[in-house]
LOZABA-178218 format. One line per field, with one value per atom (N, C-alpha, C): x, y negated, z negated; atom name; residue in three letters. Coordinates in steps of 0.02 Angstrom, whole numbers, plus 50000, padded with zeros to 5 digits. Layout:
<atoms>
px = c(X, ...)
py = c(Y, ...)
pz = c(Z, ...)
atomo = c(CA, ...)
residuo = c(ala, ...)
</atoms>
This chain:
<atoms>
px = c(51150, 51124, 51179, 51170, 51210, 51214, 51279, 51308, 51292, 51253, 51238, 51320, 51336, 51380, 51393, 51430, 51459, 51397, 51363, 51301, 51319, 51316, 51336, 51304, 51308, 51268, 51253, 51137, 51086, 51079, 51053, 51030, 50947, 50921, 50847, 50828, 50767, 50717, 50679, 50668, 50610, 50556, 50510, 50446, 50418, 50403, 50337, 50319, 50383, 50358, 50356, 50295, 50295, 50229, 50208, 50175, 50093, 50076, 50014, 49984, 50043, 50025, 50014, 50035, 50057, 50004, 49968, 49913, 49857, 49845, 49751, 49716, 49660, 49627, 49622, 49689, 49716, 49667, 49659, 49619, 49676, 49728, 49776, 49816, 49778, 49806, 49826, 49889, 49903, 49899, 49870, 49848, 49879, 49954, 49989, 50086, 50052, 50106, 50159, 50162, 50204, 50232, 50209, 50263, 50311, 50278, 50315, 50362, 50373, 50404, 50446, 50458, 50505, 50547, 50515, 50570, 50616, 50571, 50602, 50671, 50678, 50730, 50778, 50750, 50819, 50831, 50809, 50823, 50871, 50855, 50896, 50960, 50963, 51011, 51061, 51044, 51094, 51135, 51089, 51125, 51165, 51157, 51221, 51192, 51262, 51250, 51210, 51202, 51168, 51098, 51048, 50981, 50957, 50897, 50893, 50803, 50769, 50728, 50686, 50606, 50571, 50513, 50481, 50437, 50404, 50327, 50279, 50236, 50257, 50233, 50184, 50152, 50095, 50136, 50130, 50145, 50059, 50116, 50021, 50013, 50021, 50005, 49936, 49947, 49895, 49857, 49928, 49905, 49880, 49807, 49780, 49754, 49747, 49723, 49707, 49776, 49794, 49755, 49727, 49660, 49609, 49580, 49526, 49557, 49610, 49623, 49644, 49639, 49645, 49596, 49546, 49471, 49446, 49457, 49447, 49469, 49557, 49572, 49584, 49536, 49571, 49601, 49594, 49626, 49709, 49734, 49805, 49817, 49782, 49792, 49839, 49883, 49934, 50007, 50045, 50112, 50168, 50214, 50271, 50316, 50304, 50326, 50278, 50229, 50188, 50200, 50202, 50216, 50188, 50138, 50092, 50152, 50206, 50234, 50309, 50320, 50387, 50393, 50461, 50464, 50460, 50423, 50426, 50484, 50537, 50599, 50665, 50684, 50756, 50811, 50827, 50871, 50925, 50979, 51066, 51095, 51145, 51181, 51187, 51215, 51227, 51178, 51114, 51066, 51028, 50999, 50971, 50922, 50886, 50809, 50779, 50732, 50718, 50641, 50606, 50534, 50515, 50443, 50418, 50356, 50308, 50236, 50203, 50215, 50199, 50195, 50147, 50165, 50214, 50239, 50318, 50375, 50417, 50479, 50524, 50523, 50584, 50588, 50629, 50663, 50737, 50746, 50834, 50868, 50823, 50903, 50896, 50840, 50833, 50879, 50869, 50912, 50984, 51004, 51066, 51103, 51051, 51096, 51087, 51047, 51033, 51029, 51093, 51104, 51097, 51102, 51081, 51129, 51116, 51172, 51146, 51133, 51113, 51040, 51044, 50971, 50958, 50883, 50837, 50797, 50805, 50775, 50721, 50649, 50599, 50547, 50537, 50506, 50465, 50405, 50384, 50323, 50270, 50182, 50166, 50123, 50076, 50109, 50088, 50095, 50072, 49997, 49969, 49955, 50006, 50001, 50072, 50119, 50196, 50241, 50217, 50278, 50268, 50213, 50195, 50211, 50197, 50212, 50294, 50325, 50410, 50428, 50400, 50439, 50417, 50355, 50344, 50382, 50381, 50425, 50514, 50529, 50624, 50618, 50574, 50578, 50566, 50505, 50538, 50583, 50621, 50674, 50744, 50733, 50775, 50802, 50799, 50817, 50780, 50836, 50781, 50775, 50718, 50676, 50653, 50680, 50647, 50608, 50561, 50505, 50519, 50530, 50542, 50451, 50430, 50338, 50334, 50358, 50349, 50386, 50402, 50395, 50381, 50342, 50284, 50209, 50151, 50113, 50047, 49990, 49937, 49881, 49834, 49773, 49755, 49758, 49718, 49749, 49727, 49768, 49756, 49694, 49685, 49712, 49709, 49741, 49821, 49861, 49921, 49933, 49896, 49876, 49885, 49834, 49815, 49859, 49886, 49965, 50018, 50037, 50098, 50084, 50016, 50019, 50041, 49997, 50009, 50076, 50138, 50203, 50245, 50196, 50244, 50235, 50184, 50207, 50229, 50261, 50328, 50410, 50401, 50470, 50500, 50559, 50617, 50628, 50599, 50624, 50601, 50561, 50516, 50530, 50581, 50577, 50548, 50504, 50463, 50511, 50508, 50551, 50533, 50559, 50550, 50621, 50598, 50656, 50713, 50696, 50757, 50782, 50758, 50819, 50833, 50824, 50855, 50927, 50912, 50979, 51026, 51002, 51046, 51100, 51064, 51094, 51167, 51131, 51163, 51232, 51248, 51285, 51350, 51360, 51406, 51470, 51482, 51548, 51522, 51453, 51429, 51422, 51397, 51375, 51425, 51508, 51543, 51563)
py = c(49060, 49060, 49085, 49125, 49181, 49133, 49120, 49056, 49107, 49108, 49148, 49132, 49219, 49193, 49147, 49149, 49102, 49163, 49116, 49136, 49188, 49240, 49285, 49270, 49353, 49334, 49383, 49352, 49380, 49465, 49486, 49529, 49553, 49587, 49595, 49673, 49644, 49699, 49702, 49758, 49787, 49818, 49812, 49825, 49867, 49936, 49994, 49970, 49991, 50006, 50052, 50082, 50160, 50166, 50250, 50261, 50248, 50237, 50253, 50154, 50115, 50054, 50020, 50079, 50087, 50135, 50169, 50210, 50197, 50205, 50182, 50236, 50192, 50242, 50236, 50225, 50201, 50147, 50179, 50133, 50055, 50082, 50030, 49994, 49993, 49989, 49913, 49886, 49818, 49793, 49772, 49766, 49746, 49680, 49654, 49710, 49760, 49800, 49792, 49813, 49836, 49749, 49703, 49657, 49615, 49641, 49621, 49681, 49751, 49797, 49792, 49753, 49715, 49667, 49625, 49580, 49585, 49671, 49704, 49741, 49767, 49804, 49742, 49692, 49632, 49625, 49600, 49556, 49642, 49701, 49742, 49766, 49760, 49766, 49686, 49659, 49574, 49579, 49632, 49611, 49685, 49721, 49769, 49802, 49800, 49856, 49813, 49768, 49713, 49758, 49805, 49796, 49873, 49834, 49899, 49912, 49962, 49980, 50030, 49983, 50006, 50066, 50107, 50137, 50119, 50164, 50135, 50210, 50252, 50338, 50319, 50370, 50374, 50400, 50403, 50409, 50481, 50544, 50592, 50594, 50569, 50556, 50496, 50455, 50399, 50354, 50336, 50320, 50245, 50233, 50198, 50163, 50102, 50067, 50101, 50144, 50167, 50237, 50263, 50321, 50296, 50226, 50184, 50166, 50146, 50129, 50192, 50239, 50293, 50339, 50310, 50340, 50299, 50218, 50195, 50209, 50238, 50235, 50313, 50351, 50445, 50486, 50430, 50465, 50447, 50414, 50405, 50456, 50519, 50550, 50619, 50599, 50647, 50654, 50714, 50714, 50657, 50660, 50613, 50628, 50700, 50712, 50714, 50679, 50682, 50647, 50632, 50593, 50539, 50521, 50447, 50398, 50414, 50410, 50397, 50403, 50409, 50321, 50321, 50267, 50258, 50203, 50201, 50189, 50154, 50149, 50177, 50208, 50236, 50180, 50198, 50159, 50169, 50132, 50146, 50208, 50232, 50274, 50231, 50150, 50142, 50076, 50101, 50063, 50082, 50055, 50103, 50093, 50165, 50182, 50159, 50129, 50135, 50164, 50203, 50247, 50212, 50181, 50145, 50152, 50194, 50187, 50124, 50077, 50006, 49965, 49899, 49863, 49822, 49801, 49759, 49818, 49795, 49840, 49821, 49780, 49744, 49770, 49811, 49855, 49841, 49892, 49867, 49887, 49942, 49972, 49909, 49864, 49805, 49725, 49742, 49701, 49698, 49756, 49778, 49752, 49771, 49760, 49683, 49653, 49560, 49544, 49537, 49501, 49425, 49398, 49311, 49292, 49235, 49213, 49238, 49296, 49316, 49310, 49274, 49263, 49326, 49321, 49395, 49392, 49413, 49397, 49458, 49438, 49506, 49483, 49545, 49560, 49631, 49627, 49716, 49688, 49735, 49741, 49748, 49756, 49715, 49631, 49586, 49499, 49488, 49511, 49511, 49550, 49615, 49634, 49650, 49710, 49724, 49671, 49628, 49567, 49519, 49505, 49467, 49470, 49551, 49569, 49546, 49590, 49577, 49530, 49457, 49418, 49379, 49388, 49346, 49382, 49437, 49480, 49461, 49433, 49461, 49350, 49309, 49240, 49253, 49262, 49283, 49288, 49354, 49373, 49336, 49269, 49211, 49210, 49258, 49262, 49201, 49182, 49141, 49199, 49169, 49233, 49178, 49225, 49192, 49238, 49219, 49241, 49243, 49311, 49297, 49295, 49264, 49255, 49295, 49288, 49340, 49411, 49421, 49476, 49526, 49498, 49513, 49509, 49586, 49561, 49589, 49551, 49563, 49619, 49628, 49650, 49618, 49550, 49520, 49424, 49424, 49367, 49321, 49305, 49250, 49262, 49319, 49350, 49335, 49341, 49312, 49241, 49201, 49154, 49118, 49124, 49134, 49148, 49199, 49228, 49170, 49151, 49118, 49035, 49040, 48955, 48971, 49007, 49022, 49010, 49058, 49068, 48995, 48931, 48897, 48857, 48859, 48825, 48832, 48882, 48915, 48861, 48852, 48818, 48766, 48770, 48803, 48843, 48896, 48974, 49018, 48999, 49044, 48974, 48994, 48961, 49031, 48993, 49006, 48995, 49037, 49063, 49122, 49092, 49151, 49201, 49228, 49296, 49255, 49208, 49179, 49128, 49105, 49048, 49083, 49151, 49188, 49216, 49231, 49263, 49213, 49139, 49081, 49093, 49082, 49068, 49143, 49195, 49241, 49262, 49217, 49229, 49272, 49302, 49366, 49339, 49275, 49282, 49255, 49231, 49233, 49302, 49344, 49412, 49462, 49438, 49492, 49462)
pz = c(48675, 48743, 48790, 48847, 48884, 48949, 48949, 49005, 49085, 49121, 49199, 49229, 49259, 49303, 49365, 49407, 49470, 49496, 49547, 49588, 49636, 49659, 49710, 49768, 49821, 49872, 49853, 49865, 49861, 49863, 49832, 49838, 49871, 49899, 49960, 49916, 49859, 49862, 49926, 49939, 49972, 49937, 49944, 49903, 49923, 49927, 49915, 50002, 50049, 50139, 50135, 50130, 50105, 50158, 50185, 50209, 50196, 50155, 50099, 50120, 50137, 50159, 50227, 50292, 50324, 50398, 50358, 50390, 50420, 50473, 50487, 50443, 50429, 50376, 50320, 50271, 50218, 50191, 50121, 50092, 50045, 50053, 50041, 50099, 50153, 50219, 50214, 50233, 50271, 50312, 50337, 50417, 50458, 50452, 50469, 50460, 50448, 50427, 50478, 50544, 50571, 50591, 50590, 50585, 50535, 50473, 50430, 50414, 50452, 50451, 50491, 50561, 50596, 50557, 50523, 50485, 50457, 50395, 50356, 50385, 50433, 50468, 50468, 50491, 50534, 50462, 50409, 50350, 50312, 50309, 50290, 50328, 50393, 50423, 50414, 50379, 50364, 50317, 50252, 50182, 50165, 50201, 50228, 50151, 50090, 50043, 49993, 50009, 49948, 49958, 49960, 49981, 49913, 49903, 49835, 49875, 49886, 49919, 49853, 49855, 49805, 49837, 49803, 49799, 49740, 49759, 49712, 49722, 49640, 49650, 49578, 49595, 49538, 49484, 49416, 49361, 49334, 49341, 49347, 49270, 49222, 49148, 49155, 49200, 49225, 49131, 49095, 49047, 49033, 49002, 48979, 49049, 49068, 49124, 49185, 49201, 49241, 49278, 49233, 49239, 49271, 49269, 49290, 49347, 49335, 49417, 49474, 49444, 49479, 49496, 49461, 49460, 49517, 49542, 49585, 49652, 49639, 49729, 49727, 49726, 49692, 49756, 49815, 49865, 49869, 49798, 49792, 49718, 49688, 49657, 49683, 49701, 49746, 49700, 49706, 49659, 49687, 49677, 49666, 49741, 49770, 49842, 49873, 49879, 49934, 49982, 50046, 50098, 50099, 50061, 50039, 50020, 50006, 49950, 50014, 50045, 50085, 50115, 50123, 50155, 50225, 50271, 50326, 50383, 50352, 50369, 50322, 50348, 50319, 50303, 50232, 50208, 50211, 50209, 50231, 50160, 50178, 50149, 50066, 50114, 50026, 49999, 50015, 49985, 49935, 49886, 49831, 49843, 49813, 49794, 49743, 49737, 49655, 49662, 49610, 49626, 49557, 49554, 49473, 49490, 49429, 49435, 49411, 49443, 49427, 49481, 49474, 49516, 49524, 49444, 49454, 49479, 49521, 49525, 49485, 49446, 49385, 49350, 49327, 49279, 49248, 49241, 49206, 49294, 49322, 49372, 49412, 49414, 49481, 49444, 49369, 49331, 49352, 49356, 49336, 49417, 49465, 49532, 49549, 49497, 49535, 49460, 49437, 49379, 49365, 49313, 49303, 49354, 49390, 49435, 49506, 49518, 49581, 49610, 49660, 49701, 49731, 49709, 49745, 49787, 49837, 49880, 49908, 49898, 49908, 49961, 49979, 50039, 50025, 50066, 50074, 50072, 50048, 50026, 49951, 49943, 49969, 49928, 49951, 49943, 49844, 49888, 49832, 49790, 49783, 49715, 49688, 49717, 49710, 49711, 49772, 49785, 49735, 49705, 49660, 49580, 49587, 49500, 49496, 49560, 49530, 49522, 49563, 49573, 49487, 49490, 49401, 49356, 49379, 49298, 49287, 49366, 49398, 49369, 49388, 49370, 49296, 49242, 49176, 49149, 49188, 49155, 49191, 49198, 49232, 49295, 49356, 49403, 49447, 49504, 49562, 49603, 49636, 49679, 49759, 49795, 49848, 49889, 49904, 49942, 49999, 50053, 50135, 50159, 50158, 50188, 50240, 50292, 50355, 50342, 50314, 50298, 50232, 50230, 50159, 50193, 50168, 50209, 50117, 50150, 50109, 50133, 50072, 50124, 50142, 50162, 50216, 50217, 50252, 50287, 50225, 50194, 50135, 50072, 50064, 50011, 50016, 50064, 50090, 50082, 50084, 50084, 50025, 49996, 49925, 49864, 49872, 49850, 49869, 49924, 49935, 49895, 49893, 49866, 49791, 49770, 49689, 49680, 49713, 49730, 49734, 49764, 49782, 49718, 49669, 49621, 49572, 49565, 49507, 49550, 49600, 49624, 49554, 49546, 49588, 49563, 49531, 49500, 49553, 49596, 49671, 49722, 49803, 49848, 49892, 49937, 50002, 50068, 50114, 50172, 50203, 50274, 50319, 50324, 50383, 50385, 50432, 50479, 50515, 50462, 50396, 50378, 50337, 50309, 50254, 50323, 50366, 50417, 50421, 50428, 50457, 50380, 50327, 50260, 50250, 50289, 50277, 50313, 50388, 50433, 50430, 50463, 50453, 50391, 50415, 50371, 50311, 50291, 50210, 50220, 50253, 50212, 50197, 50175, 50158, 50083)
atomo = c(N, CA, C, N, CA, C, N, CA, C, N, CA, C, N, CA, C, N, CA, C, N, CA, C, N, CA, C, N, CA, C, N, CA, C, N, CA, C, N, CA, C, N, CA, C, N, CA, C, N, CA, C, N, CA, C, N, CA, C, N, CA, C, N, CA, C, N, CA, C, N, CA, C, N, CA, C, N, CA, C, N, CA, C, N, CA, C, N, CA, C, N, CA, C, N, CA, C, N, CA, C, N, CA, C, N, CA, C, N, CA, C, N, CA, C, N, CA, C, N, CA, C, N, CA, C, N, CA, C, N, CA, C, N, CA, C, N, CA, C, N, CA, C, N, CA, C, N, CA, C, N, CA, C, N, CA, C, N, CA, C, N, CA, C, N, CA, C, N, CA, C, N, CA, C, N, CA, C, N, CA, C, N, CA, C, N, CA, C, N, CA, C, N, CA, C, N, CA, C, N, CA, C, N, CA, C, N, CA, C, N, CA, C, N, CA, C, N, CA, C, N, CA, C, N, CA, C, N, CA, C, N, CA, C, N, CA, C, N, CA, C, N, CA, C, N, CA, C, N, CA, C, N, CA, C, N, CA, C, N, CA, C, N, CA, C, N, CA, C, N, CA, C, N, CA, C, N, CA, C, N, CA, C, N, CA, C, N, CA, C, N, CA, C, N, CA, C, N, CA, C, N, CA, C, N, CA, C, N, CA, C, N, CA, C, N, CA, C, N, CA, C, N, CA, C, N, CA, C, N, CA, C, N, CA, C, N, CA, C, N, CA, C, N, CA, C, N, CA, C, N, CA, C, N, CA, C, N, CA, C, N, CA, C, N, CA, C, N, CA, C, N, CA, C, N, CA, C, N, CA, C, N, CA, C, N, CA, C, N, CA, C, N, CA, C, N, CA, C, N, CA, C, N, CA, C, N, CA, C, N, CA, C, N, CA, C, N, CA, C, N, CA, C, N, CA, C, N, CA, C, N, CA, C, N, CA, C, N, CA, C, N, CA, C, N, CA, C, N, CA, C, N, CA, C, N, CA, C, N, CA, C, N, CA, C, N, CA, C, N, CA, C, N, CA, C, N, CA, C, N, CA, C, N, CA, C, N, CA, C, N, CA, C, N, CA, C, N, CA, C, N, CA, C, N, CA, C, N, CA, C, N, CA, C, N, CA, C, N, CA, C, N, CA, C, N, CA, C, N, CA, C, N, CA, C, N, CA, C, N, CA, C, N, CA, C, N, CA, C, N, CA, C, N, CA, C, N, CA, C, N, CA, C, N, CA, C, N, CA, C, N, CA, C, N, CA, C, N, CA, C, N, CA, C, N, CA, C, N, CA, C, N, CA, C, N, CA, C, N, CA, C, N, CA, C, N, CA, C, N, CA, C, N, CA, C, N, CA, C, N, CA, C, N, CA, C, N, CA, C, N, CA, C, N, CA, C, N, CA, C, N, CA, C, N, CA, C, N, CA, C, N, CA, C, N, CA, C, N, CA, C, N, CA, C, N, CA, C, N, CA, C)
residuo = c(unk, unk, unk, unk, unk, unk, unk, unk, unk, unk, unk, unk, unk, unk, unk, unk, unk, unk, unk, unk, unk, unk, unk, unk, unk, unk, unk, unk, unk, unk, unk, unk, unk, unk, unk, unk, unk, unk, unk, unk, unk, unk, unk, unk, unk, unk, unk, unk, unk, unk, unk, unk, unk, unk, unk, unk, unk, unk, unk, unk, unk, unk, unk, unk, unk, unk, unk, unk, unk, unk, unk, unk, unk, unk, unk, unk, unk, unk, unk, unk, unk, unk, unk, unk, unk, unk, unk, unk, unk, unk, unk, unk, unk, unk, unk, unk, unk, unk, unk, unk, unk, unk, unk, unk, unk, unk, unk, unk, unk, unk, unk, unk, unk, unk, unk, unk, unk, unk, unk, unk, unk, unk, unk, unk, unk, unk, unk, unk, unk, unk, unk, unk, unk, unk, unk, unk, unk, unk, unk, unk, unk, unk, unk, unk, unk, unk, unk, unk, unk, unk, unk, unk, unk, unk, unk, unk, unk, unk, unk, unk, unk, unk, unk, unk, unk, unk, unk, unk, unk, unk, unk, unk, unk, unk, unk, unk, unk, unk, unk, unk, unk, unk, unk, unk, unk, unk, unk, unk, unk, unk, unk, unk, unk, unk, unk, unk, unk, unk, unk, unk, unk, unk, unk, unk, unk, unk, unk, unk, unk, unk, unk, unk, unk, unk, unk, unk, unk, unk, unk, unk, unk, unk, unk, unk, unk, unk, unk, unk, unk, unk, unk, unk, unk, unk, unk, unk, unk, unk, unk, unk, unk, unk, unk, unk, unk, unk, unk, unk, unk, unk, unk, unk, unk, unk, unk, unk, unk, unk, unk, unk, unk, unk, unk, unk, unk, unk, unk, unk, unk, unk, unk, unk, unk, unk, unk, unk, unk, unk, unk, unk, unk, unk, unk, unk, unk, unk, unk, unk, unk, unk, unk, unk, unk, unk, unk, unk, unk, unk, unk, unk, unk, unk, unk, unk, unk, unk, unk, unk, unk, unk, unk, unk, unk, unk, unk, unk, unk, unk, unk, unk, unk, unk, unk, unk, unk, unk, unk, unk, unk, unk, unk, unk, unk, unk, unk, unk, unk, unk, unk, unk, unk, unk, unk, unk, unk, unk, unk, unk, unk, unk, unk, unk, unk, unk, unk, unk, unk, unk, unk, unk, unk, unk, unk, unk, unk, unk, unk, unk, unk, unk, unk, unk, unk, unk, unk, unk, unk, unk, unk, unk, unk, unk, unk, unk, unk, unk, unk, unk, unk, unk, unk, unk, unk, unk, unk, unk, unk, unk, unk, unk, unk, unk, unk, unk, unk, unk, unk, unk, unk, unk, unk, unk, unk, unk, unk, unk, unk, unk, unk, unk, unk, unk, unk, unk, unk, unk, unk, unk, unk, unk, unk, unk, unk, unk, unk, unk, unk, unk, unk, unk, unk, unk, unk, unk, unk, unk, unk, unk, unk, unk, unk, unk, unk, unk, unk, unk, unk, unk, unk, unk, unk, unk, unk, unk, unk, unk, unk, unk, unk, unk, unk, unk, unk, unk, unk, unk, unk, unk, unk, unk, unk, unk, unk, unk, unk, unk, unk, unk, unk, unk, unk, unk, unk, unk, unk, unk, unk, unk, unk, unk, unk, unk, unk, unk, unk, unk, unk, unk, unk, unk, unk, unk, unk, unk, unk, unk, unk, unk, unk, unk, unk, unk, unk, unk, unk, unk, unk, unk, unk, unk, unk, unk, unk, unk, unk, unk, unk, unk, unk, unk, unk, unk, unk, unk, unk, unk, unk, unk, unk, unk, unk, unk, unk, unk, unk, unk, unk, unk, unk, unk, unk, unk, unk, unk, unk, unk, unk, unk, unk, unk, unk, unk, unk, unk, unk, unk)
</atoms>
């Protein structure tokens, strides 16, 4: 058994603030977008280089499941540069990208930057589907995960809802929080 290191300071996925979530019109639209896109700025402007910023691009092979579900939303059948596809806020020089045709963003590169020991802290869209997959896949694969709630949004308020309860009973591998006690925790002289 692999002893976790001395706990760091947190690391802040951002989840798929991408235009395509973001649009009137949008059939993947969030409705609560632009304030959980406020949070997102304050909570990324806190953790300085700690912040790894996800996208969520179609995979145009669309293998197995993924054809059906693309047969359903076909107005997200667009290439990998399409502007559907861009982020709504610009990320710092030294923040990372990560692009995954999936709904978990947990991979090795999200492994690699929030190793055992390090709290993850995620935020973005949708609640109930992106923010959800990573955080079950990133708790799996033994990480604590904390949930910033206000700034995470759903398609719809129950669904948000709905999502965060599920969420609260994985605790203590998933704690629930807003964007001001994730800042308090973070105060300039924790965040170097």
């Amino acid at each position: 058994m692999t002893t976790p290191e001395k706990p760091t300071h947190p690391v802040l996925a951002i989840i798929d603030m991408q235009v395509a979530f973001s649009e009137a019109g949008s059939d993947w639209l969030i409705p609560r977008y632009a304030e959980v896109e406020n949070n997102v700025a304050k909570l990324a402007n806190m953790f300085e280089d700690k912040v790894v910023w996800t996208k969520f691009v179609r995979a145009p092979e669309e293998e197995g499941a993924w054809s059906e579900y693309y047969d359903r939303w076909s107005s997200f059948r667009v290439d990998e540069d399409s502007r559907q596809w861009d982020l709504t806020l610009l990320p710092a020089a030294n923040h990372t990208v990560i692009s995954r045709p999936t709904f978990s963003k947990w991979g090795p590169e999200l492994a690699e930057l929030a190793p055992l020991g390090t709290p993850l802290v995620i935020c973005g869209v949708a609640t109930d589907c992106c923010v959800l997959a990573t955080a079950l896949a990133a708790i799996d694969d033994g990480r604590s995960v904390i949930v910033c709630t206000d700034a995470c949004g759903a398609v719809n308020d129950l669904a948000q809802e709905q999502t965060l309860s599920v969420l609260s009973l994985l605790a203590p591998m998933v704690r629930l929080t807003t964007t001001d006690e994730v800042l308090q925790i973070l105060e300039p002289s924790a965040a170097s």
